[in-house]
C-alpha positions, -999 to 999 in steps of 0.1 A, spaced: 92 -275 98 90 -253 124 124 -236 120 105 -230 87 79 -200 105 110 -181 120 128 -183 82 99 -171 66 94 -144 92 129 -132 82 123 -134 42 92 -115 49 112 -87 69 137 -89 44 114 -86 14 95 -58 34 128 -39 33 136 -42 -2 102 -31 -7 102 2 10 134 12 1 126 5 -41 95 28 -35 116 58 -14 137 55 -44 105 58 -75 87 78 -51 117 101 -46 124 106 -82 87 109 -93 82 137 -70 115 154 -80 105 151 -120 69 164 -111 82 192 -91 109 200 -115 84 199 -150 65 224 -130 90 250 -121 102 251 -158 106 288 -168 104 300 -198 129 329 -212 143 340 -243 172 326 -262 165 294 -254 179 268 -278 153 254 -301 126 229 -292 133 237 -255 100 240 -232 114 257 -207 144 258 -177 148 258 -144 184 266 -121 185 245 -92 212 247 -62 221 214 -41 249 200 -26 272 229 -27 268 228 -67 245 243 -95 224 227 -119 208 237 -153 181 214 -166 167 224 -194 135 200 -212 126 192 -246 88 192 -253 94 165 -276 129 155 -282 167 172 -291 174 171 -324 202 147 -320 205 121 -293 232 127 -268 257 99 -260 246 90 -225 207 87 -214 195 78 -179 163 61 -177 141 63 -146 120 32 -145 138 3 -121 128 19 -94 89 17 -104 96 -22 -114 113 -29 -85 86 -12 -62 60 -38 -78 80 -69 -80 90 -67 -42 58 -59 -34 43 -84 -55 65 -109 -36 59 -97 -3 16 -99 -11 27 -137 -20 44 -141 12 23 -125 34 -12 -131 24 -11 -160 -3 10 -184 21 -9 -170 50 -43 -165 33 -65 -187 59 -48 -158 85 -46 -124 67 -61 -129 33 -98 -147 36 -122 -139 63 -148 -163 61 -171 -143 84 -172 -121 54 -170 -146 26 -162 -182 31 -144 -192 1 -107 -219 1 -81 -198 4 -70 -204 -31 -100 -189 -43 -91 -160 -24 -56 -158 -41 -76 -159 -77 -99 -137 -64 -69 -111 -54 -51 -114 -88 -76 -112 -112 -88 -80 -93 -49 -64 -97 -53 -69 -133 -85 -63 -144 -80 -30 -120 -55 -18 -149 -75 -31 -182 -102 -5 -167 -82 22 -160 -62 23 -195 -93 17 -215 -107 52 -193 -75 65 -202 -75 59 -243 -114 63 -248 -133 97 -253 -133 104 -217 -93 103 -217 -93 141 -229 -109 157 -206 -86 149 -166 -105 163 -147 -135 140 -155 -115 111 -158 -97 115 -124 -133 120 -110 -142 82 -127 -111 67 -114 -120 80 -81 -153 65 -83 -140 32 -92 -115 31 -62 -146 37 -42 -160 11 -53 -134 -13 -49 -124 0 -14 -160 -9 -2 -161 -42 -31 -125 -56 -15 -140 -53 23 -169 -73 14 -140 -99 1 -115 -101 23 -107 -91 61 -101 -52 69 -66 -59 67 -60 -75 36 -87 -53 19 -65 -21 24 -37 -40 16 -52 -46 -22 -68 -15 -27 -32 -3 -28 -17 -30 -46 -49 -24 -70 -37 11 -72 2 9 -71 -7 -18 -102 -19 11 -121 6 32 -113 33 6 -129 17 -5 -155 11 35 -167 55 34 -167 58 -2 -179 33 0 -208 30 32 -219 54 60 -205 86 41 -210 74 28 -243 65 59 -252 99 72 -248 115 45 -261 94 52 -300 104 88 -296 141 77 -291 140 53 -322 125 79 -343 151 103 -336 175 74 -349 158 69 -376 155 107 -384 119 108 -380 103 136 -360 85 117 -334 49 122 -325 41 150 -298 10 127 -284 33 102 -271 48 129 -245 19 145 -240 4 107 -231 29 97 -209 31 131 -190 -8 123 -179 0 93 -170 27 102 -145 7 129 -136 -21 103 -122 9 82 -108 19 115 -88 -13 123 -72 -25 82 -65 9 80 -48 3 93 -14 -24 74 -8 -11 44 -19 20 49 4 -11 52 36 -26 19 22 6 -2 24 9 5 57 -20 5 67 -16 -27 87 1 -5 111 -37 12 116 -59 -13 125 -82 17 137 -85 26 101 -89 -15 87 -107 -29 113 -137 -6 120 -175 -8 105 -162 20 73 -136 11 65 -142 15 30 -151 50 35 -119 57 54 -100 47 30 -119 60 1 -113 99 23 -73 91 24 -72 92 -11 -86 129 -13 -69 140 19 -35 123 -5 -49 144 -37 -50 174 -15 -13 174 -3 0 166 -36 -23 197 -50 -7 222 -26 28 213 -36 23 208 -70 7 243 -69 36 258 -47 59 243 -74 42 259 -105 45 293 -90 8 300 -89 2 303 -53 -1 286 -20 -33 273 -13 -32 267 26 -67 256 21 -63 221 14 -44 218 47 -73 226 63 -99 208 43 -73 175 51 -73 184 85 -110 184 86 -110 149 65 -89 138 92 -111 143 119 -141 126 98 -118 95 98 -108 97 135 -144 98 143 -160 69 116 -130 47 132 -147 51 163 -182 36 154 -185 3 164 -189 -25 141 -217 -49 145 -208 -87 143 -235 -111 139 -233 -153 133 -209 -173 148 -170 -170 143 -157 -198 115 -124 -212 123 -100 -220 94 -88 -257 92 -56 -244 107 -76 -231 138 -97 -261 143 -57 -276 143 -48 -253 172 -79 -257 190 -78 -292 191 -46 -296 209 -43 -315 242 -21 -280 246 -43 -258 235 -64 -251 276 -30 -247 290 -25 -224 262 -57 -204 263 -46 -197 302 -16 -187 297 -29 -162 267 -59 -149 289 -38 -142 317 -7 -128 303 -18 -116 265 -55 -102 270 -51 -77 296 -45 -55 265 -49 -78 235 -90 -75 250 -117 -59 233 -119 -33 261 -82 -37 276 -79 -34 311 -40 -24 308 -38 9 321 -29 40 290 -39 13 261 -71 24 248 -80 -2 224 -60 -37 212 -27 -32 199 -29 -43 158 -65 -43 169 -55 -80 182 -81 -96 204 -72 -123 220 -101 -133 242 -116 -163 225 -105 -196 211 -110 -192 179 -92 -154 181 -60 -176 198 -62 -201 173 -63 -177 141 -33 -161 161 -15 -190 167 16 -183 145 20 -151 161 15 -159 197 43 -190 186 72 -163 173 62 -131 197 57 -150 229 70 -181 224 103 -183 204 109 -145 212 105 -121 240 91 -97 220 53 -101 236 44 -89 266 64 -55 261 88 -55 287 68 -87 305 48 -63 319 18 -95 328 51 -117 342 53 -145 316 70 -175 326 99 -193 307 75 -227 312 45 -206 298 67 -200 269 82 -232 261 42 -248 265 33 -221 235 66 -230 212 52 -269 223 19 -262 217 27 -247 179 51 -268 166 32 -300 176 -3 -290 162 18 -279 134 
């Protein structure tokens, strides 16, 4: 059983891999596709139905790509499709949300200082949102409103707004940033699963079947990866975001993350731009860079806590211990000299992971990682800077695996 927490630390890390090296590979090719539909000249001569050309130079060789609006008039013998890297992206991160924050939801899911609810009704609560997320977006997209982008990219933004500040009132800072991404990245696969690569697929059959296929269906899918292009910085900020706990774990951090996704739209504006030929507008640099400062300084503001802390049934576990004072000792002497709300270590500012380790109930909710950073590795204190003891140690691995 308690072999079990290192094992699933590993699958984590290992589906944590897979996961970011699926998305370097959509992301990659999304940005290349975007970049290239751009840059597409048109010229004279060209053969018939062709939108435009573009000569590229890479890797010691030369390349000609030239795009059909619609389609060739006959299909050639090999076609590539681009769309495993976009499932992949979602299953391992599905599977990683599972692992993470559906085994470890009393942890990093549910907050019940924010809404006391079983941790399974947390899990319902997190998947119904990641669905209903993409019902709204595609009905936007079909309806009236679907015409015009600008508006509708103005709506979407509104509605991630409102479920940046809806999923903080939810869930803790963490896993709130976590879903407005997985909320987002949804979207983003579903517009490839559902409509662009079905899309493509009709065109394809109709070319078959000597049919001229339907212009819309490009012209459809081509908005669709052109919200998937601009949502996807942001998204990228979002899924690691549990790397900022400045950004999760302050009083707005709904607005912070609602500002990442303009400061994303912004970058992705300049290049796209760049890449159209129509100019480079080193303005949105600076309007970032101002956005950026707005966050650095909201993440500042402190964040009022009222009513007393509520410890998880795995807590009240920990807590009750005959381990557990020798435990809180060890931890207050060796862990909170940083892990504090105002550390007293020397060059760290604020709690590492925003980690604070200077209550019971703080040690308790942190009990698994206390067990596999302190106890059964050497990975915490950096360096044992606070002079841990190899007794201390085995009393935490103790302490875990008999509560456990």
């Amino acid at each position: 059983m308690n072999e079990y927490a290192v094992l699933w630390d590993w699958l984590s890390f290992g589906v944590r891999w897979l996961h970011v090296v699926t998305a370097i590979a959509w992301i990659g090719s999304s940005f290349y596709f975007i970049a290239l539909d751009l840059g597409l000249v048109k010229r004279p001569g060209l053969p018939e139905g062709v939108h435009g050309e573009e000569w590229q130079v890479h890797g010691g060789g030369f390349y000609h790509i030239q795009k059909y609006m619609v389609a060739p008039a006959s299909m050639p013998e090999h076609l590539t499709w681009f769309k495993w890297e976009s499932y992949s992206t979602w299953l391992s991160g599905f599977a990683l949300l599972a692992i993470v924050y559906y085994a470890g939801a009393d942890l990093y899911l549910v907050d019940r200082n924010v809404l006391d609810v079983p941790a399974w009704g947390g899990i319902l609560i997190s998947l119904a949102s990641i669905g209903l997320g993409w019902l709204l977006y595609d009905l936007l997209c079909k309806s009236p409103l679907g015409k015009n982008d600008t508006a509708l990219m103005l709506v979407l933004y509104v509605i991630l707004v409102v479920m940046a500040w809806g999923y903080t009132q939810l869930f803790t800072g963490r896993a709130a940033f976590l879903h407005l991404g997985a909320f987002t990245a949804t979207i983003m696969t579903a517009n490839v699963f559902l409509i662009i690569i079905p899309n493509q697929k009709i065109v394809v059959a109709d070319l078959k079947a000597g049919r001229t296929p339907d212009p819309k269906l490009g012209l459809q899918a081509k908005q669709r990866s052109l919200h998937n292009n601009y949502l996807t910085l942001p998204v990228v900020f979002l899924m690691l975001s549990n790397h900022y706990p400045l950004a999760f774990g302050t009083q707005f951090n709904w607005v912070i993350a609602s500002l990442i996704f303009i400061i994303g739209v912004l970058i992705r504006h300049y290049f796209n731009t760049v890449h159209a030929r129509k100019g480079t507008p080193h303005w949105t640099w600076g309007l970032a860079g101002v956005l950026f400062i707005i966050i650095m300084w909201l993440s500042t503001v402190p964040q009022v806590l009222t009513g007393e802390t509520k410890l998880s049934a795995t807590g009240q576990t920990f807590v009750a211990s005959t381990h557990f004072p020798a435990v809180r000792d060890t931890v207050m002497g060796r862990c909170a000299m940083c892990h504090a709300a105002v550390p007293g270590y020397d060059g760290v500012p604020s709690p590492p992971k925003n980690v604070v380790l200077d209550t019971d109930a703080a040690i308790a909710e942190h009990a698994r990682e206390i067990y596999l950073q302190a106890g059964r590795s050497h990975a915490m204190p950096p360096g044992n800077v606070s002079g841990i003891t190899e007794e201390e140690r085995r009393l935490i691995v103790t302490w875990f695996e008999e509560a456990r």
